[in-house]
PADREN-747612 format. One record per residue (C-alpha): residue number from 1; x, y, z. Coordinates in Angstrom, 2 decimals, decimal comma. Layout:
NODE num      c1      c2      c3
NODE NUM       X       Y       Z
...
//
This chain:
NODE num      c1      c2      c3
NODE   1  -62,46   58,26   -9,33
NODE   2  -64,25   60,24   -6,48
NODE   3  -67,33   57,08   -6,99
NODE   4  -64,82   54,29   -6,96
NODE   5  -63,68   56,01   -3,69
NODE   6  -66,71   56,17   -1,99
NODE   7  -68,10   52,88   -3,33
NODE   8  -64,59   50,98   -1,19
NODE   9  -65,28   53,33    1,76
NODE  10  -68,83   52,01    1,91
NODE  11  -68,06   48,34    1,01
NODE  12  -65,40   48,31    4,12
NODE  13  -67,56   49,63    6,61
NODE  14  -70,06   47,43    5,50
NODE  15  -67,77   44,75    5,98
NODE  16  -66,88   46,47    9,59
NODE  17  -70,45   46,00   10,26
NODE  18  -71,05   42,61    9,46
NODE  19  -67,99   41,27   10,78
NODE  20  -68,59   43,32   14,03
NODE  21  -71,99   41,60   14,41
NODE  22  -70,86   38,16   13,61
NODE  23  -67,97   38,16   15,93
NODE  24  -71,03   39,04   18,56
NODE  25  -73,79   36,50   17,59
NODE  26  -72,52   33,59   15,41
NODE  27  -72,36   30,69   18,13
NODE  28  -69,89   28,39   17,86
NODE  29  -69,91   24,83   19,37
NODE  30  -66,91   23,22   20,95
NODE  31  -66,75   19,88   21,27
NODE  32  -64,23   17,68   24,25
NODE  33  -63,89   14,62   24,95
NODE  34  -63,05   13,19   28,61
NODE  35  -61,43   10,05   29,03
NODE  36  -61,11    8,63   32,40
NODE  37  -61,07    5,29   34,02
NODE  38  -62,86    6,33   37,23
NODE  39  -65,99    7,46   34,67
NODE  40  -68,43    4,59   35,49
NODE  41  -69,70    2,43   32,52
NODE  42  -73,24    3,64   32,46
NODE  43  -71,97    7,24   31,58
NODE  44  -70,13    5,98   28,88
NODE  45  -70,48    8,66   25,93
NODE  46  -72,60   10,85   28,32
NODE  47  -72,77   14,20   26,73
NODE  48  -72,59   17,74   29,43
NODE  49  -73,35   20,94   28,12
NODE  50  -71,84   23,75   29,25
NODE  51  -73,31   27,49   28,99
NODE  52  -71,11   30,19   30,60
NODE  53  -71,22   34,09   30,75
NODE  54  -74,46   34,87   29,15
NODE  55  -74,40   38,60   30,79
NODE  56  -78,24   39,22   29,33
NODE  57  -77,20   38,16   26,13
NODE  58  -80,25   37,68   23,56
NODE  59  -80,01   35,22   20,45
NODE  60  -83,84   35,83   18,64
NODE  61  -86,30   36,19   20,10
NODE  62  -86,51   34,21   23,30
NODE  63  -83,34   32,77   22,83
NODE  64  -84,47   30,72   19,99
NODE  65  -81,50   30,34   17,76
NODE  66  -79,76   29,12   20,99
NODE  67  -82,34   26,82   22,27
NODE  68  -82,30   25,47   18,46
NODE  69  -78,50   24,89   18,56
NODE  70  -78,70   23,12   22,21
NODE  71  -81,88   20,95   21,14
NODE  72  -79,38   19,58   17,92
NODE  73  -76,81   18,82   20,72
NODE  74  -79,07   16,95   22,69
NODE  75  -77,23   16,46   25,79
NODE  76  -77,84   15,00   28,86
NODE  77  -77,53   17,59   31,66
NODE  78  -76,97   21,38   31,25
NODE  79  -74,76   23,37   33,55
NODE  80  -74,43   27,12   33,93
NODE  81  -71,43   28,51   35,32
NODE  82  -71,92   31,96   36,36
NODE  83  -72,73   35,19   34,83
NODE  84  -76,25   34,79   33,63
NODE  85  -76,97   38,29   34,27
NODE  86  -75,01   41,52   34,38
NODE  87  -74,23   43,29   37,09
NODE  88  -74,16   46,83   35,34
NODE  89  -77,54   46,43   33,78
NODE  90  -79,24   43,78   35,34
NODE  91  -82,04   42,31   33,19
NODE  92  -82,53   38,60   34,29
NODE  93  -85,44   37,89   31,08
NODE  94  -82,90   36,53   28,92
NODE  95  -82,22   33,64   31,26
NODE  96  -85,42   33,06   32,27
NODE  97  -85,97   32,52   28,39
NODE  98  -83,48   30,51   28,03
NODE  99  -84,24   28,50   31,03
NODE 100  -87,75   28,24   29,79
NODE 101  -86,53   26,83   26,29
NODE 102  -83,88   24,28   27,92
NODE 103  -86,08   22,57   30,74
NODE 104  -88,13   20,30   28,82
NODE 105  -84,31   18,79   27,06
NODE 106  -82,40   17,73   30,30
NODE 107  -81,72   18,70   33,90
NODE 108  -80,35   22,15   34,62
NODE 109  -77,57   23,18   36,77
NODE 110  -76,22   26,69   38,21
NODE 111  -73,69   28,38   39,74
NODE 112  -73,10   32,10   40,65
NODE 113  -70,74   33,91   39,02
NODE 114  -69,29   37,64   40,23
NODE 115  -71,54   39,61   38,51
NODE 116  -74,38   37,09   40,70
NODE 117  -72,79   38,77   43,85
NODE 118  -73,61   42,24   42,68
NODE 119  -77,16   42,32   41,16
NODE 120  -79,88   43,53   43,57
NODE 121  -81,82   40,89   45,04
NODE 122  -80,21   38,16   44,35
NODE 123  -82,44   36,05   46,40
NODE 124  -85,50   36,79   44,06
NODE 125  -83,47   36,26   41,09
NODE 126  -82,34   32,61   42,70
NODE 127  -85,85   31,98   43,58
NODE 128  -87,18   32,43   40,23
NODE 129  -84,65   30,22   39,02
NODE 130  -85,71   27,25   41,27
NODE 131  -89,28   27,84   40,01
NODE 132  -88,31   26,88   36,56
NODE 133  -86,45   24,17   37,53
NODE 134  -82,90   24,91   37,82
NODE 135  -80,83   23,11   40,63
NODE 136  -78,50   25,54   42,14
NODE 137  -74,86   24,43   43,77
NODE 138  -73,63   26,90   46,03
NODE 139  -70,88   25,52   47,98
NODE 140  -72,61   22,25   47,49
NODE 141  -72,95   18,48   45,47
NODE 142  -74,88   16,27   44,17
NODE 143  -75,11   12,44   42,76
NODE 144  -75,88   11,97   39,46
NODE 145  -77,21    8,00   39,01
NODE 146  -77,54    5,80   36,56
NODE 147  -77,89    2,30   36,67
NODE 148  -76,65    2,01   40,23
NODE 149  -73,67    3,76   39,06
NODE 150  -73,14    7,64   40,15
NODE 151  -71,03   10,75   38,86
NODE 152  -70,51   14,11   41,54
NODE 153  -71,55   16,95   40,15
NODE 154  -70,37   20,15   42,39
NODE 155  -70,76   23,60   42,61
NODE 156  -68,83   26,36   44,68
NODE 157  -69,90   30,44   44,52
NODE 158  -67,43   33,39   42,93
NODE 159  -65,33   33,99   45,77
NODE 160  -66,84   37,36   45,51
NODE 161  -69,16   35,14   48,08
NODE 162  -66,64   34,16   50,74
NODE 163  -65,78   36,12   53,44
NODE 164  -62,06   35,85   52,38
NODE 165  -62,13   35,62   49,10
NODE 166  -60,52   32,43   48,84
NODE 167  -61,76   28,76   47,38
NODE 168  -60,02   25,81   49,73
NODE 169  -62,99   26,44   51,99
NODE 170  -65,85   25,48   49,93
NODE 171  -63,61   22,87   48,22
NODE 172  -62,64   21,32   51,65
NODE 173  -66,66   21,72   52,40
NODE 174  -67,65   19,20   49,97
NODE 175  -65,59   16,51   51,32
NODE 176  -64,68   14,80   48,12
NODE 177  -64,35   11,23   47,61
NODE 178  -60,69   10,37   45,13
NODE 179  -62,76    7,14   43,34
NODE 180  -65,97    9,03   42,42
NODE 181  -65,60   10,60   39,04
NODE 182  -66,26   14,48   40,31
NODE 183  -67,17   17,64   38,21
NODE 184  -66,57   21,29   39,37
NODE 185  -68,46   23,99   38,25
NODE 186  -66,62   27,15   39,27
NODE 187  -66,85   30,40   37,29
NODE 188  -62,61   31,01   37,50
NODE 189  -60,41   29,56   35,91
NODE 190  -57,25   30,97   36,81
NODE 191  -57,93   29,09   40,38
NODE 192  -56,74   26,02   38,73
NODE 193  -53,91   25,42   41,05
NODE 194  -55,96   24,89   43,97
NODE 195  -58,56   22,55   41,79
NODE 196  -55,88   20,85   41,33
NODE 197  -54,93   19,62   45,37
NODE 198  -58,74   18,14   45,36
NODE 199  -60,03   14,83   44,66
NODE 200  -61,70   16,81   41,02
NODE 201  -61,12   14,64   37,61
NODE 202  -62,68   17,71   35,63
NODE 203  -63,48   21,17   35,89
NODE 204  -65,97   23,58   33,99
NODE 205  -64,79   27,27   33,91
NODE 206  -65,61   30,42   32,17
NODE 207  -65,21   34,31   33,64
NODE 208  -62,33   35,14   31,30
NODE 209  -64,65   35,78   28,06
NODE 210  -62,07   34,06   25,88
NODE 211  -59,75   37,18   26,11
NODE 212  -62,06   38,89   24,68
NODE 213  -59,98   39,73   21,47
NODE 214  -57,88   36,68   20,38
NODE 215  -54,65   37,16   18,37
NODE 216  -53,42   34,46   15,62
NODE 217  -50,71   32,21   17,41
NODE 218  -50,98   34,31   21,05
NODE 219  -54,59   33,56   21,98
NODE 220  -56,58   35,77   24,12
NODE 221  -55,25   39,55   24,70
NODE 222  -56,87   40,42   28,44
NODE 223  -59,08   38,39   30,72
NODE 224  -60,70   39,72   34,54
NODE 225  -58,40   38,40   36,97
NODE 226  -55,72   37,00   34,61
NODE 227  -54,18   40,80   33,26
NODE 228  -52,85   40,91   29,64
NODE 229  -51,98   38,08   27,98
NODE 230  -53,79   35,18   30,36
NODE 231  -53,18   31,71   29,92
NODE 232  -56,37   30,41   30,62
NODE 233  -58,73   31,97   28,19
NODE 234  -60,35   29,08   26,54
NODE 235  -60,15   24,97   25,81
NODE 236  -58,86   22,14   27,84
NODE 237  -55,56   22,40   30,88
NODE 238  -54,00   19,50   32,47
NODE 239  -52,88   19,51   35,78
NODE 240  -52,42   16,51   38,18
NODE 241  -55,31   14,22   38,20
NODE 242  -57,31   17,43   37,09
NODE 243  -58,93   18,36   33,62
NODE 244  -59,85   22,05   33,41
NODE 245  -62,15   23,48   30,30
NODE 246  -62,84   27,54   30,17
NODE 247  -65,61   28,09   27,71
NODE 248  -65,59   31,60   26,31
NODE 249  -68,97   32,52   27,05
NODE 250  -71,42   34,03   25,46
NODE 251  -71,95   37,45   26,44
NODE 252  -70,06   40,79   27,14
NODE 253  -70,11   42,83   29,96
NODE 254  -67,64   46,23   29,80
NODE 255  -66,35   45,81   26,94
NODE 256  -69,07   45,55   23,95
NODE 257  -67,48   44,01   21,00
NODE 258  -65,74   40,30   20,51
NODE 259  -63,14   39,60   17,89
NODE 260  -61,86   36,87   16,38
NODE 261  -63,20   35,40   19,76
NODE 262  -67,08   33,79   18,69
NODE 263  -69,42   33,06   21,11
NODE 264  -69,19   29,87   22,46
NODE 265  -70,96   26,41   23,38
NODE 266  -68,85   23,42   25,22
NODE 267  -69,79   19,89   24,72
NODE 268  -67,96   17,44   27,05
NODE 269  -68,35   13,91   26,51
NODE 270  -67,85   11,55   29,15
NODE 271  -65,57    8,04   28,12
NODE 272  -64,30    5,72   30,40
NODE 273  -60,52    4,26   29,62
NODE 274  -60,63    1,29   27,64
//
C-alpha cells in the first residue's frame, strides 16, 4: 500500500513538472484574419507576424524551435511590440538570436515596451538592433509599398517614454491619414479607447501576458495595468473603425510560471472587403 502511495505521489509531480514546463515553452500560433475595404488590392492575403513580450525568453538553442515555427509561417513582415528584454535581468542575447534567425525571412519591425524604458543603456541596446537590421518606430511611421499601392505601418513608445505619461501626443504626432489602411504597434492594450479617436483600422498589442493564468469561461486572472480580472488579455476587440489584437507574449517577467495561458505567436492576415 505504502508503494502504490509513493508510486501516485511521484507520477503527480511528474505530471506537475511536465505540465509546468509545457505551459512555459510549447508555442502556440494564433491565427486572424483582417477584413477591410481600405486594405489595398496588392496586400490582399498579406500575412504580419506578430512577436510580443519575449522578456529574454530562450526556445533551443539560439531560438531555434522559434525561428523554425516563424520560417513555416512564412510571413511577410515581422513586428515586435515591446518587451524584448527584461528589465530585472537584462540579457539582450536572446533577441539578438532571434533577430539573427528572422532577418534573412522578411523585414523586421520594433517598438519599445516598459521594460525598454528601464534597461541600462538603452541606446546601445537600440543600436545593436539597427545593426542587424531591425527598423525601429518610436513615435514614428512608415509606408509599406507594393505595386504602387501602400499600407502605414506605425509605432509609438510605452508611455513610460512620455513626459506625461499619456498617448494622444505621439498619436496626434503621426498625423494620420482616415483612407490609408494604418497599423499601430503599441505595447498596451488597455489604451484602446484612445486608439480608437485616430484614423487606426488595426492595432497590435501585447504587455498584459495573457493574464498570465487563464481560467475556463473567465479568461485571464491579472494583467500590469488592467488589475484582476482585465478585459483585454488576449485575441481580437472592436471598437469604432478600430481592430485591436493583444498577443500573449512569450515570456515572463515577475511572475515565473504560465498556466493554461501557452506562449503565443499572432498571424494577421490582411483581406480587402469583397
Amino acid at each position: 500500500m505504502r508503494l502504490k502511495k509513493w508510486i501516485v505521489i511521484v507520477t503527480l509531480i511528474m505530471g506537475l513538472i511536465l505540465f509546468s514546463y509545457q505551459q512555459n515553452n510549447q508555442i502556440g500560433v494564433s491565427h486572424y484574419e483582417v477584413v477591410d475595404d481600405e486594405v489595398p488590392a496588392s496586400f490582399q492575403n498579406y500575412v504580419i507576424l506578430q512577436i510580443s513580450d519575449l522578456h529574454n525568453k530562450s526556445f533551443g538553442s539560439k531560438q531555434e524551435k522559434l525561428i523554425k515555427q516563424i520560417n513555416a509561417i512564412a510571413p511577410d513582415m515581422i513586428v515586435m511590440t515591446g518587451d524584448g528584454v527584461d528589465a530585472r535581468r537584462y540579457d539582450p542575447d536572446p533577441v539578438y538570436e532571434l533577430i539573427e534567425g528572422l532577418k534573412e525571412f522578411a523585414p523586421i519591425y520594433y517598438i519599445l515596451g516598459n521594460h525598454e524604458s528601464d534597461v541600462p543603456s538603452i541606446d546601445h541596446y537600440l543600436s545593436k538592433l539597427k545593426g542587424k537590421g531591425v527598423s525601429i518606430l518610436r513615435n514614428e511611421s512608415a509606408s509599406i509599398e507594393m505595386n504602387g499601392e501602400q499600407i502605414i505601418l506605425a509605432g509609438i513608445d510605452d508611455p513610460t517614454f512620455q513626459p506625461s505619461f499619456e498617448l494622444a501626443g505621439p498619436l496626434t504626432s503621426l498625423n494620420l491619414i482616415p483612407d490609408d489602411f494604418t497599423v499601430l504597434l503599441s505595447h498596451r492594450p488597455e489604451h484602446f479607447d484612445t486608439y480608437a479617436t485616430f484614423p487606426v483600422d488595426l492595432v497590435l498589442s501585447g504587455h498584459a501576458h495573457g493574464g498570465q493564468i487563464r481560467l475556463p469561461w473567465i479568461g485571464g486572472v491579472i494583467a500590469p495595468h488592467q488589475g484582476f480580472f482585465p478585459e483585454l488579455t488576449e485575441g481580437i476587440h472592436q471598437k469604432n473603425q478600430t481592430q485591436l489584437i493583444v498577443s500573449r507574449g512569450l515570456g515572463n517577467s515577475l511572475f515565473p510560471q504560465r498556466i493554461f495561458n501557452q506562449p503565443e505567436l499572432v498571424v494577421i492576415t490582411l483581406k480587402t472587403s469583397p
